[in-house]
N, C-alpha and C positions, 0 to 999 in steps of 0.2 A: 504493500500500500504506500509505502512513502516514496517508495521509486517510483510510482505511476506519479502521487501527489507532484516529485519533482520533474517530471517531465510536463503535465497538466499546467504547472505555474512557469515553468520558463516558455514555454509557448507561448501560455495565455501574453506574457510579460512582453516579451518579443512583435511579439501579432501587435499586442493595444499601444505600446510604445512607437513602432513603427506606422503605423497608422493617424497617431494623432502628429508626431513628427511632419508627416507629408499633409496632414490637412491644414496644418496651423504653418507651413513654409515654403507651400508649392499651389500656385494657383493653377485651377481646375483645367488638365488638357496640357501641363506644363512636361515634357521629356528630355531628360538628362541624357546623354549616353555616357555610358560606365566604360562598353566594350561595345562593339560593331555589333556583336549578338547580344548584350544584353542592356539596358533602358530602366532607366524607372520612368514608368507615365504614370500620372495621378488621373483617374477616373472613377466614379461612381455608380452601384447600381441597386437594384433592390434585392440581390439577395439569393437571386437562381441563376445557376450556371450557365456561363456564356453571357453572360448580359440581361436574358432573356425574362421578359416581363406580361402576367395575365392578368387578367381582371381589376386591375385599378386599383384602388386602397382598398377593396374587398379582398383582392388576391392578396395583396401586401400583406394585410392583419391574417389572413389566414397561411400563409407560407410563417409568417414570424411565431403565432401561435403551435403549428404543426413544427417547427425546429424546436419548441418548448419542451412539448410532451416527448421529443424523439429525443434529446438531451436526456432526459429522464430515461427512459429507454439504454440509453448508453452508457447512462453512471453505471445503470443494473447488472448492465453487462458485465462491466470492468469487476463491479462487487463481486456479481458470485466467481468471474473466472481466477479473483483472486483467491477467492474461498477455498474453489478446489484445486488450488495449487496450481494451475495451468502454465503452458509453455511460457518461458520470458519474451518471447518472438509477440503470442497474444498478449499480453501485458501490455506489453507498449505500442502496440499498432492500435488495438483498445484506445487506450491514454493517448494518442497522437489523434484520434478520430473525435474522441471528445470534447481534447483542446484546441480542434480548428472548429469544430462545432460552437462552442459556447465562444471562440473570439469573433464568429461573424454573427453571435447573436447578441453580444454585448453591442454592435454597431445598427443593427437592427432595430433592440429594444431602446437606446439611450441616446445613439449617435442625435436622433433630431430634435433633441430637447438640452444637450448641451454643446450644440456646436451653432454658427450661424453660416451661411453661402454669401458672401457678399459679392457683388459684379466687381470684376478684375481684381481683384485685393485676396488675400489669403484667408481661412477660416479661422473665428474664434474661438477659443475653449472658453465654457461655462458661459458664451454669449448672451447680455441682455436679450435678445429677440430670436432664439434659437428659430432655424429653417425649417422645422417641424413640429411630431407630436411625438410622446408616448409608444413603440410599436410601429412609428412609420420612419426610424433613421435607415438613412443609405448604406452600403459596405461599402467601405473603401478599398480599390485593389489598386497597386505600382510595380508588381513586378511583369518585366514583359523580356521576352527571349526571343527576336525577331533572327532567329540564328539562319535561317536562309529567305531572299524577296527573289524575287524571280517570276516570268511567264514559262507555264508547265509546256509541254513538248506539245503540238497540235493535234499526234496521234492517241493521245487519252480521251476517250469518249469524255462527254457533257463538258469538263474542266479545261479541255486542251485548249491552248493559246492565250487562257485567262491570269492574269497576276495572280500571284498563290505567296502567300507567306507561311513559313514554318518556323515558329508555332506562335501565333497569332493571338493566344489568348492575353489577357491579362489580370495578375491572381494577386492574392495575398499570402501571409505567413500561416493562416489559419487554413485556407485552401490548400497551401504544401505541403501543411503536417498532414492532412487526411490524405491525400495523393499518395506522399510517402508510408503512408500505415496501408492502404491498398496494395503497393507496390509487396511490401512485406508479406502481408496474406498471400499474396498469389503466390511469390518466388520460391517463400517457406510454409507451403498449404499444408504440409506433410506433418511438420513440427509444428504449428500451431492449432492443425486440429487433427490430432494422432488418432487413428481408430482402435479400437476398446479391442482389448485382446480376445474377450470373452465372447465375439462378433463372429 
């Protein structure tokens, strides 16, 4: 338990530190390059993978409510796998899935009641006139890995001759850790869910 607990808080720490950094120092759409493949850009979204956005502040409140209950869900997890001693490989991909979970729902739940958007100017922390409410703040994501731009070869059906970037998304620290806890499940599926001898 306290090996997950410290993996859970240097994430969380990591994720909400880097995040209010870029909001309170980098105006919105602003792009550093570090390395030819790799950028911080500062953008914002509500909270579903790839950008992508349904139903309005109905969807929002319920995407932000449904990350609630399934947080809960995941503490569960982590509880009983620690209970019955399970692989260290689960342990931490658990605790890496948790703590990108609750650092995009700390931005979710809070970000729009203590930050404000002001046109061209940088974001406030604990802003008199915060840009939102309760349940409707934006995530913050600036990592972006543009490691190859290019137009794809003509002879690829639908794609070919179009501009293609790889890899085009752009994420957070709380997004990486759950990326990287999947990665883990998959590589070592063997060691972290061993089948019962008795099978």
């Amino acid at each position: 338990m306290k090996k997950a607990l410290f993996i859970i808080i240097t994430v969380l720490l990591i994720d909400q530190i880097s995040k209010i950094y870029i909001k309170t120092n980098f105006l919105y759409g602003e792009d550093v390059v570090v390395f030819d493949w790799f950028r911080i850009h500062f953008i914002e979204n509500n909270g579903m993978a790839w950008g992508a956005e349904f139903g309005g502040k109905a969807g929002k409140l319920f995407l932000t409510i449904f990350r609630l209950f399934a947080i809960g869900g995941i503490g569960y997890w982590l509880y009983s796998s620690i209970k019955k001693e399970a692989h260290t490989i689960l342990i931490v991909a658990i605790s890496l899935i948790f703590a990108g979970a609750m650092g995009n729902i700390i931005d979710s739940v809070f970000y729009g009641v203590i930050f404000d958007t002001p046109a061209n100017a940088t974001a406030t922390l604990f802003a008199e006139k915060p840009y939102g409410e309760l349940f409707y703040g934006k995530v913050v994501d600036m990592l972006y890995f543009p490691i190859w731009s290019g137009d794809l070869p003509s002879w690829i059906p639908i794609w070919g001759g179009k501009p293609f970037t790889f890899f085009n998304a752009i994420f957070n620290v709380a997004d990486a850790a759950i990326s990287i806890a999947v990665g883990l499940l998959i590589v070592f599926n063997k060691k972290a869910f061993p089948k019962d001898n008795n099978e």
